[in-house]
N, CA, C and O atoms as a DFTB+ gen file, in Angstrom:
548 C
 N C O
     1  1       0.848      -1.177       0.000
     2  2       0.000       0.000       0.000
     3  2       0.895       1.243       0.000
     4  3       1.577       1.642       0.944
     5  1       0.763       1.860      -1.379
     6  2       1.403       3.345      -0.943
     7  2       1.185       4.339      -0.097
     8  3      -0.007       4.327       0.210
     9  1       1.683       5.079       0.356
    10  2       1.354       6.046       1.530
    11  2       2.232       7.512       1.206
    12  3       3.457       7.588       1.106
    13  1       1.099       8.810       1.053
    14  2       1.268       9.547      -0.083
    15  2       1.337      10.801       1.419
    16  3       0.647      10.479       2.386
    17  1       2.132      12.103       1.521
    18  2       1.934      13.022       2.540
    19  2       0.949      14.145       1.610
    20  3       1.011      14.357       0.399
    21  1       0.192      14.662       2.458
    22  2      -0.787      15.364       1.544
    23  2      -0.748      16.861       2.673
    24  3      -1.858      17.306       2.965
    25  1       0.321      17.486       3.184
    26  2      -0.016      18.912       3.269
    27  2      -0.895      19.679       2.898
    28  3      -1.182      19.797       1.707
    29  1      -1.422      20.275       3.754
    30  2      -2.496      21.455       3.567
    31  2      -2.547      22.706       4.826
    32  3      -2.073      22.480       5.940
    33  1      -3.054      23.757       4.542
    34  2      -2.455      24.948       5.720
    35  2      -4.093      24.341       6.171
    36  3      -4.957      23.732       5.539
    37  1      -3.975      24.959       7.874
    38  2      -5.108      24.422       8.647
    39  2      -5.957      26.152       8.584
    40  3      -5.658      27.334       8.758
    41  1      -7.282      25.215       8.180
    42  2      -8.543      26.621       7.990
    43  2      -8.935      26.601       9.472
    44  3      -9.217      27.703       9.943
    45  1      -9.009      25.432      10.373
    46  2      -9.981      25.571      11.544
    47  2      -9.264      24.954      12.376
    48  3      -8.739      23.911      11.989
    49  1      -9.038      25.398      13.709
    50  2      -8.641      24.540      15.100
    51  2      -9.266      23.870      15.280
    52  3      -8.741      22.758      15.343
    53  1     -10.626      23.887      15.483
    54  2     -11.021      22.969      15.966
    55  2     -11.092      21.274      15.333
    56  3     -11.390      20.312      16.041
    57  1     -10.839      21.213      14.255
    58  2     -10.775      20.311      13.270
    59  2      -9.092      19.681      13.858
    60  3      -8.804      18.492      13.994
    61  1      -8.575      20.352      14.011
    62  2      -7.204      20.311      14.350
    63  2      -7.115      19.672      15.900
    64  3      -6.076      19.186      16.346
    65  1      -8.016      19.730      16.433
    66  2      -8.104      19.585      18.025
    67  2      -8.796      17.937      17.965
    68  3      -8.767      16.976      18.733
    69  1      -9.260      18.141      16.951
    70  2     -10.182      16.835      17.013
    71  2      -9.447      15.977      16.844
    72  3      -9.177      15.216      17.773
    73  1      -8.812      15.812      15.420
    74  2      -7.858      15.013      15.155
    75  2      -6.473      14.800      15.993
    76  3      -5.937      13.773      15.577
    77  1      -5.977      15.198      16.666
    78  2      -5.546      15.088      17.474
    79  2      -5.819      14.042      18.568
    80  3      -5.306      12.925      18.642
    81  1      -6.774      14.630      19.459
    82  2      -7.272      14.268      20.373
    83  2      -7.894      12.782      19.754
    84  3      -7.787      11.757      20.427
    85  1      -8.567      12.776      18.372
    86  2      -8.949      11.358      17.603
    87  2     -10.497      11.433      18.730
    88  3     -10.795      10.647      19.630
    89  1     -10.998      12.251      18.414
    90  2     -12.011      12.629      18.794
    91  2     -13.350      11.989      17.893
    92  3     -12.981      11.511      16.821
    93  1     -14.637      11.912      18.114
    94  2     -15.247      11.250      17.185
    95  2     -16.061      12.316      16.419
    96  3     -16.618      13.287      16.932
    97  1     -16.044      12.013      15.226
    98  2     -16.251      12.910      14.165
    99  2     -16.671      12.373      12.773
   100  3     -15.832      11.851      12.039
   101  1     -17.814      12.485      12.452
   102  2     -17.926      11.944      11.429
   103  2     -17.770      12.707      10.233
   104  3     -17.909      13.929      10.286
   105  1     -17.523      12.188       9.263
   106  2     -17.269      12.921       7.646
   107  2     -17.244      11.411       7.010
   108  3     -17.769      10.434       7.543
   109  1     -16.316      11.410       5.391
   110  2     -16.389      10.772       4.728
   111  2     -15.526      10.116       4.448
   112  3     -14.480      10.755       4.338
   113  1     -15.420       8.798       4.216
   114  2     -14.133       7.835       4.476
   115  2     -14.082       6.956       3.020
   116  3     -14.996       6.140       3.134
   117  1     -13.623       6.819       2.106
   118  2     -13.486       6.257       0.883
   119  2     -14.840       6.104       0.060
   120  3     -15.234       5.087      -0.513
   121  1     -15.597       7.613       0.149
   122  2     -16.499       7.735      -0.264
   123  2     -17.550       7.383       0.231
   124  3     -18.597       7.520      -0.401
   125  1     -17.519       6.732       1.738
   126  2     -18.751       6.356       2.455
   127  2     -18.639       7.504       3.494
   128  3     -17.540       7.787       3.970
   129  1     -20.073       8.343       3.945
   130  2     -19.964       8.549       5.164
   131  2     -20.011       7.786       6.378
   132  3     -20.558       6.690       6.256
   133  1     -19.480       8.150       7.780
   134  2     -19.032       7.381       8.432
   135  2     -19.379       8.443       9.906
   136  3     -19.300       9.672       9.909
   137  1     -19.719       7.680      10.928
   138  2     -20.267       8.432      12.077
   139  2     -18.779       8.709      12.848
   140  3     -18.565       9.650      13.613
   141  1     -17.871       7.731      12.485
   142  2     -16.487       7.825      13.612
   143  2     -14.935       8.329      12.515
   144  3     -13.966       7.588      12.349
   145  1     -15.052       9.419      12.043
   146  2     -13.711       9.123      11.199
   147  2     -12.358       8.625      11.425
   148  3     -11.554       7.981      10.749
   149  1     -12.367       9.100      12.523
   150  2     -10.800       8.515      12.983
   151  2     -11.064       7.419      13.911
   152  3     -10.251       7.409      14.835
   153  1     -11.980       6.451      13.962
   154  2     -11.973       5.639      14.583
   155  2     -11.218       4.549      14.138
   156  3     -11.350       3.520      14.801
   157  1     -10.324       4.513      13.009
   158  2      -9.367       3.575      12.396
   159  2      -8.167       3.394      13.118
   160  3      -7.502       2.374      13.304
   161  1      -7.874       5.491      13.789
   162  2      -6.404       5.523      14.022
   163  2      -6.452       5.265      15.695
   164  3      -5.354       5.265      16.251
   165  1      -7.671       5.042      16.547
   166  2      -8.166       4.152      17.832
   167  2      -7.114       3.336      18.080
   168  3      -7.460       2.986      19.209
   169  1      -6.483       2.982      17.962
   170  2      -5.833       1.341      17.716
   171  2      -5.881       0.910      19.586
   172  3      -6.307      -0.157      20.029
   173  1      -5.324       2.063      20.422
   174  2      -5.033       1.998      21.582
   175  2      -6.768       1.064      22.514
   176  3      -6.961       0.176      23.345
   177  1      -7.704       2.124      21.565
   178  2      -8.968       1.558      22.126
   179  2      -9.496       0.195      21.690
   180  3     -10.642      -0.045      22.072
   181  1      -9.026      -0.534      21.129
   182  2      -9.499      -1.719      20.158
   183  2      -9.421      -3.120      21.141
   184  3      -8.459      -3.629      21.717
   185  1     -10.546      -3.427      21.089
   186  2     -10.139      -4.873      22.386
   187  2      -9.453      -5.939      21.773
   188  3      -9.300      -6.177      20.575
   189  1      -9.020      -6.612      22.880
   190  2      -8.039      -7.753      22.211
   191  2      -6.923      -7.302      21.565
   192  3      -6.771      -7.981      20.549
   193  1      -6.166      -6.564      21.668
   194  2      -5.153      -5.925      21.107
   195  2      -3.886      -6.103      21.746
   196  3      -2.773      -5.692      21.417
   197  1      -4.344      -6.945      22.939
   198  2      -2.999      -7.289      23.763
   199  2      -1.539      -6.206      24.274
   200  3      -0.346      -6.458      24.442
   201  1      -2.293      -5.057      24.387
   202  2      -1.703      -4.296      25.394
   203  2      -2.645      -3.924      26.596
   204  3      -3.865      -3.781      26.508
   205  1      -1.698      -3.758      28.012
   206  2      -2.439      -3.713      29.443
   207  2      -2.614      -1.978      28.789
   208  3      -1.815      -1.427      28.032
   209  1      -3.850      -1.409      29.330
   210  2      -4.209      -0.022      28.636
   211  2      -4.596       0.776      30.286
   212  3      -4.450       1.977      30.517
   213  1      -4.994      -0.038      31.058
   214  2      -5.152       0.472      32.110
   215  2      -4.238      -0.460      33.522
   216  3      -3.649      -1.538      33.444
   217  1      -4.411       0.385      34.645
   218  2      -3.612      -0.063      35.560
   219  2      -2.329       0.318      36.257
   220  3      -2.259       1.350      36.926
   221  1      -1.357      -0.477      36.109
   222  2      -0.117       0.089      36.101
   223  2       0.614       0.556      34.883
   224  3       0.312       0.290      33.720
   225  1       1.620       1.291      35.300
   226  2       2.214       1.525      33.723
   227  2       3.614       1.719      34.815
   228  3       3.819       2.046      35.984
   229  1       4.174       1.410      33.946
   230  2       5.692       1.018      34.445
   231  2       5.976       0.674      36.258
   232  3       5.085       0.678      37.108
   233  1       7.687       0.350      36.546
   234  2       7.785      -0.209      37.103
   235  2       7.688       0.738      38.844
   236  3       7.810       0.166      39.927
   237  1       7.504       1.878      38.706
   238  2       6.868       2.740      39.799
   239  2       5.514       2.773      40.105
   240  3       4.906       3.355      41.003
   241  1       5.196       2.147      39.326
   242  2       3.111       1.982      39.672
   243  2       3.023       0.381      40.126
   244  3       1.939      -0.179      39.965
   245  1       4.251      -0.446      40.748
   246  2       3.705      -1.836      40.629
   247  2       3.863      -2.025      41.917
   248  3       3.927      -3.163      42.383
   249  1       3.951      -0.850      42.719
   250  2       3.905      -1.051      44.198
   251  2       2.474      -0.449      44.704
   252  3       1.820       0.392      44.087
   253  1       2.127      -1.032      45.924
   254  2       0.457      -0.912      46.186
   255  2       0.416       0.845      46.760
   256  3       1.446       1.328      47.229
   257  1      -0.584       1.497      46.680
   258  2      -0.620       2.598      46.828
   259  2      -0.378       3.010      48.739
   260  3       0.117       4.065      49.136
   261  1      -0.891       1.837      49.678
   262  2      -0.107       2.108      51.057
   263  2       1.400       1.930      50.863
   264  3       2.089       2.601      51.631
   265  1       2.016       1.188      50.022
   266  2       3.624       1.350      50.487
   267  2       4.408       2.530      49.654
   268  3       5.617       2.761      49.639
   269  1       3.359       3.195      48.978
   270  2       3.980       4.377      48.031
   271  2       3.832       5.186      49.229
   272  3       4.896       5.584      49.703
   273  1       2.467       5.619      49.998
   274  2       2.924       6.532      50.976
   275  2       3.112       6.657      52.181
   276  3       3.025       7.596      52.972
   277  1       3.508       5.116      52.276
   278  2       4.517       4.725      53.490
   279  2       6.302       5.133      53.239
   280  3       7.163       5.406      54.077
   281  1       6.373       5.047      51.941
   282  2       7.751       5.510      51.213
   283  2       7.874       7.501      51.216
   284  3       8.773       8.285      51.521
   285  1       6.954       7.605      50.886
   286  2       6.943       9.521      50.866
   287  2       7.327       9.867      52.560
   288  3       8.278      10.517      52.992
   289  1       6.230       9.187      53.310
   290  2       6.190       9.660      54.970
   291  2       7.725       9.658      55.463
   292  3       8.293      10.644      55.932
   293  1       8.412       8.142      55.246
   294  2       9.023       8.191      55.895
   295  2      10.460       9.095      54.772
   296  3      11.498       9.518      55.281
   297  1      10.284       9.154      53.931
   298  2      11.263      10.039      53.028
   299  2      11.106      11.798      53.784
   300  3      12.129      12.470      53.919
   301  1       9.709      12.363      54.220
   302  2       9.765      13.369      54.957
   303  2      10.323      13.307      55.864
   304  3      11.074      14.217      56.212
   305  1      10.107      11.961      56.720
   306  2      10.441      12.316      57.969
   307  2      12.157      12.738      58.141
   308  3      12.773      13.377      58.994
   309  1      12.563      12.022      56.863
   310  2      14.040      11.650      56.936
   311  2      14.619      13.030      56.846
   312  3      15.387      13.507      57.682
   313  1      14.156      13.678      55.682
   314  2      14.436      15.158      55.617
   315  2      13.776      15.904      56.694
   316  3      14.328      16.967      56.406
   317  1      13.092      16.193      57.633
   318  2      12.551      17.099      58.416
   319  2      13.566      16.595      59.653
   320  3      14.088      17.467      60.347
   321  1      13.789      15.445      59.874
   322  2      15.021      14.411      61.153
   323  2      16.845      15.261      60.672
   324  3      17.677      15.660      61.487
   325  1      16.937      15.291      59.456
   326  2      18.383      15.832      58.755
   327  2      18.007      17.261      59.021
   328  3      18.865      17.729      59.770
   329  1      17.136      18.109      58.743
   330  2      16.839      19.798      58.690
   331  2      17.199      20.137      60.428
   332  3      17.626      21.285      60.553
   333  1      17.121      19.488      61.547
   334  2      17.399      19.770      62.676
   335  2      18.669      19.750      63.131
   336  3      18.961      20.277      64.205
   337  1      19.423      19.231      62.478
   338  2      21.318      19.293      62.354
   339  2      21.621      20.307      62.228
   340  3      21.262      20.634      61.096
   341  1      22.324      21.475      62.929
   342  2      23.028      22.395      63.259
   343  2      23.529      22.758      61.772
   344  3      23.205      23.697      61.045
   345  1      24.561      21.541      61.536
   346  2      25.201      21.680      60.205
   347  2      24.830      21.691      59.295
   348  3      25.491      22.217      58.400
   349  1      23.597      21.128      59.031
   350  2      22.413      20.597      57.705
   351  2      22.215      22.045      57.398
   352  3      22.557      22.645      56.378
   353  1      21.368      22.679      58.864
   354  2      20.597      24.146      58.704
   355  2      21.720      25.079      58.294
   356  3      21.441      25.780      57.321
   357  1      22.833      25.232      58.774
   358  2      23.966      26.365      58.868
   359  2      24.031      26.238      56.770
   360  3      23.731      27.244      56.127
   361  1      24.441      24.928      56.034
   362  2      24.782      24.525      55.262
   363  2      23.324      25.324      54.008
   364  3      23.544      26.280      53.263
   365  1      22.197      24.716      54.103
   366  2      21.457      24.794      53.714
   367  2      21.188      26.706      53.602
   368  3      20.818      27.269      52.572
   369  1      21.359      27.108      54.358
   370  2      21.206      28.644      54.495
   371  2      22.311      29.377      53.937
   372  3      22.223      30.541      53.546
   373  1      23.646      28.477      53.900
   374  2      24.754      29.026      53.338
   375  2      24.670      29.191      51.608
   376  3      25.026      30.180      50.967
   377  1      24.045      27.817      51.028
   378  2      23.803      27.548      49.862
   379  2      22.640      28.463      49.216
   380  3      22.717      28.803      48.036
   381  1      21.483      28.872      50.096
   382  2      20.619      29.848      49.550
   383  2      21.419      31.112      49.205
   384  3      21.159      31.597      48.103
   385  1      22.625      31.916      50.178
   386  2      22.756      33.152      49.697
   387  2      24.191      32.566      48.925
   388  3      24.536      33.377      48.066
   389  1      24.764      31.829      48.973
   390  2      26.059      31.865      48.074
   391  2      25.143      31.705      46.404
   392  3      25.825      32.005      45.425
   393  1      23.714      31.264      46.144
   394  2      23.231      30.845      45.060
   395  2      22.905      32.244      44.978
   396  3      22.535      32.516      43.836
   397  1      22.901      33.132      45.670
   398  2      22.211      34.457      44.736
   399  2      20.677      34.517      45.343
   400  3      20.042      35.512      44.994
   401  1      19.955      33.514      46.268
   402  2      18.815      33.660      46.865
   403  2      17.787      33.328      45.137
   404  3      16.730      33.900      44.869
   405  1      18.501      32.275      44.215
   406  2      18.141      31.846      43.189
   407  2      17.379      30.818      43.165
   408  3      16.398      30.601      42.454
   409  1      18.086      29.886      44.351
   410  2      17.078      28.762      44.284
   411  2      16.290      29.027      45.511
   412  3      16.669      29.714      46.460
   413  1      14.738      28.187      45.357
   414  2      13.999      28.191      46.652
   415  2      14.913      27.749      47.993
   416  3      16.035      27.308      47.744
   417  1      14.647      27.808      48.899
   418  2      15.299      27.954      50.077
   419  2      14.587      26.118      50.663
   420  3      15.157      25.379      51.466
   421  1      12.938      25.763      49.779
   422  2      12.495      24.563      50.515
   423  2      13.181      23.761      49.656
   424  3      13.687      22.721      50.077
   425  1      13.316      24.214      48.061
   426  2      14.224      23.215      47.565
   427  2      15.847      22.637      47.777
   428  3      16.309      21.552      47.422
   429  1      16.393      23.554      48.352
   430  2      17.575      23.201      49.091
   431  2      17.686      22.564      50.230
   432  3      18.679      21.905      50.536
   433  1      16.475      22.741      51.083
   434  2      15.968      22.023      52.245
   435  2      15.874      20.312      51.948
   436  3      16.481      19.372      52.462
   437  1      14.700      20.381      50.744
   438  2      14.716      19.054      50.530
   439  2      15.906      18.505      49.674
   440  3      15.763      17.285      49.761
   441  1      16.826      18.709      49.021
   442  2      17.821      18.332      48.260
   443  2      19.044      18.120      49.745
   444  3      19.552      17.023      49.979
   445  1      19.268      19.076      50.397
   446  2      20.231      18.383      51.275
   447  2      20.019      17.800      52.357
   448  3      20.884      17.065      52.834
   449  1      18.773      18.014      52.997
   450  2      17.709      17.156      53.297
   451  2      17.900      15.338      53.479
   452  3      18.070      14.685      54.508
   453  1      17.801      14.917      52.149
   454  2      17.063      14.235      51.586
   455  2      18.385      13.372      52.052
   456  3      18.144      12.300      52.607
   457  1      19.722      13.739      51.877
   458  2      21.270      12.828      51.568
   459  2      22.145      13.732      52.043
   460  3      22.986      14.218      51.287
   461  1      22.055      14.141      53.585
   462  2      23.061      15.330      54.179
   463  2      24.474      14.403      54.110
   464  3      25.423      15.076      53.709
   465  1      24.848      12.840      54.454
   466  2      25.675      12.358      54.396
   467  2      26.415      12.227      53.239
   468  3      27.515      11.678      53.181
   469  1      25.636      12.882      52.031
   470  2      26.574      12.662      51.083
   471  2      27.803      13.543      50.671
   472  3      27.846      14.765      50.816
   473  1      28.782      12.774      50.146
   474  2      30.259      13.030      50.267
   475  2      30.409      14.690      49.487
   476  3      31.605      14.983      49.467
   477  1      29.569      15.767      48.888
   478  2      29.725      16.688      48.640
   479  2      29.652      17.401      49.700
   480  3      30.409      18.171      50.291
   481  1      28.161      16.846      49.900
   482  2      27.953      18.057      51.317
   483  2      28.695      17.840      53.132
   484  3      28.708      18.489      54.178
   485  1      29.022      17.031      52.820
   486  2      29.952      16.395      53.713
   487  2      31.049      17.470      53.740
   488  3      31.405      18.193      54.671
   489  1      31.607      17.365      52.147
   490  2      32.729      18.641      52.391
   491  2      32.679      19.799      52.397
   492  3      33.565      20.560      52.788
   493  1      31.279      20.175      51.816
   494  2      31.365      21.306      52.076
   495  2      30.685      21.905      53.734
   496  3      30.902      23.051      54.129
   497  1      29.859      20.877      54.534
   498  2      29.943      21.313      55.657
   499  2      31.195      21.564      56.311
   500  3      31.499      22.589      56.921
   501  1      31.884      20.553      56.136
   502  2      33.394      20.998      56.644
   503  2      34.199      21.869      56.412
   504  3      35.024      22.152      57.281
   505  1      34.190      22.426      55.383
   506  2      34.737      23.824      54.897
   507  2      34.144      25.218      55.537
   508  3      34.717      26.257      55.865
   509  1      32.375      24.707      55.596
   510  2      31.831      25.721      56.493
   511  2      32.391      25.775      57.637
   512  3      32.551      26.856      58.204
   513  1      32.777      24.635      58.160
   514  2      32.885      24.590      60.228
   515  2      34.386      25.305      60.153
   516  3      34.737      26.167      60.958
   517  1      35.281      24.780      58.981
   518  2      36.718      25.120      58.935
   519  2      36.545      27.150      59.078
   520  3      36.927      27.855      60.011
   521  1      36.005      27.481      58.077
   522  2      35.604      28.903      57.653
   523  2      35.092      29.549      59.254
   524  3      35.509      30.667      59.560
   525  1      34.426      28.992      59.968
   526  2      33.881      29.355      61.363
   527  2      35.014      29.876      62.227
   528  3      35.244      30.958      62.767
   529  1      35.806      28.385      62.138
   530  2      37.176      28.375      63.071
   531  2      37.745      29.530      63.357
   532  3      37.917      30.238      64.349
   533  1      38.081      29.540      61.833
   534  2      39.400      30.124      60.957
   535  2      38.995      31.930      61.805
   536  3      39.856      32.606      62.367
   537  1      37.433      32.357      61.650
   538  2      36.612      33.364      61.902
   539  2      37.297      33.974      62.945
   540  3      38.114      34.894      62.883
   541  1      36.677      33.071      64.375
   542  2      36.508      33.280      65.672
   543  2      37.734      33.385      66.500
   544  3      37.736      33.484      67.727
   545  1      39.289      33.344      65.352
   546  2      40.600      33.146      66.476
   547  2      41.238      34.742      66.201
   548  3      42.242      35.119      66.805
């Protein structure tokens, strides 16, 4: 079967919205009218077609919806437990004005938050405490 591109400038959005969306619309289909025109390009809606169409969809939806927000809770708690560290807070407040007061202040919260042990911020708390020292003699 050949398959021919047939460009044309668009007279109407809404025609444009339809097709798209594959909205139901009737007009004329190889000279028959037809109540569904694009009901050909459906394919997704077609039973027996042997794709799962509802449900889960990938491998983050295949956990039950209590252990998704048993996973968030205790992911807060973890960051709100890290935000009470002297060093977390000192760090976190340091990073808002060295950024220019660019990034949100909760997004830095939750980003160092989230992994205060990790080996960046690790050093750079220590550079902060060093910088303190260095201050106060």
């Amino acid at each position: 079967m050949a398959w021919h591109k047939n460009l044309k400038p668009i007279q109407t959005g809404w025609r444009v919205a339809f097709y798209l969306t594959k909205a139901k619309l009737s007009g004329v289909l190889r000279g028959q009218k037809v109540s569904d025109y694009c009901a050909r390009k459906r394919l997704l809606f077609k039973p027996k077609l042997g794709l799962q169409k509802y449900g889960t969809i990938g491998p983050f939806w295949e956990k039950p919806k209590k252990q998704l927000w048993k996973e968030i809770a205790e992911e807060e708690k973890k960051i709100a437990e890290s935000l009470k560290r002297p060093d977390v807070r000192r760090l976190v407040d340091h990073m808002y004005h060295f950024f220019g007061e660019t990034i949100s202040i909760k997004e830095l919260e939750r980003d160092v938050g989230s992994d205060p042990d990790a080996p960046a911020f690790q050093r750079w708390m220590e550079q902060l405490a060093l910088d303190d020292d260095q201050t106060i003699e």
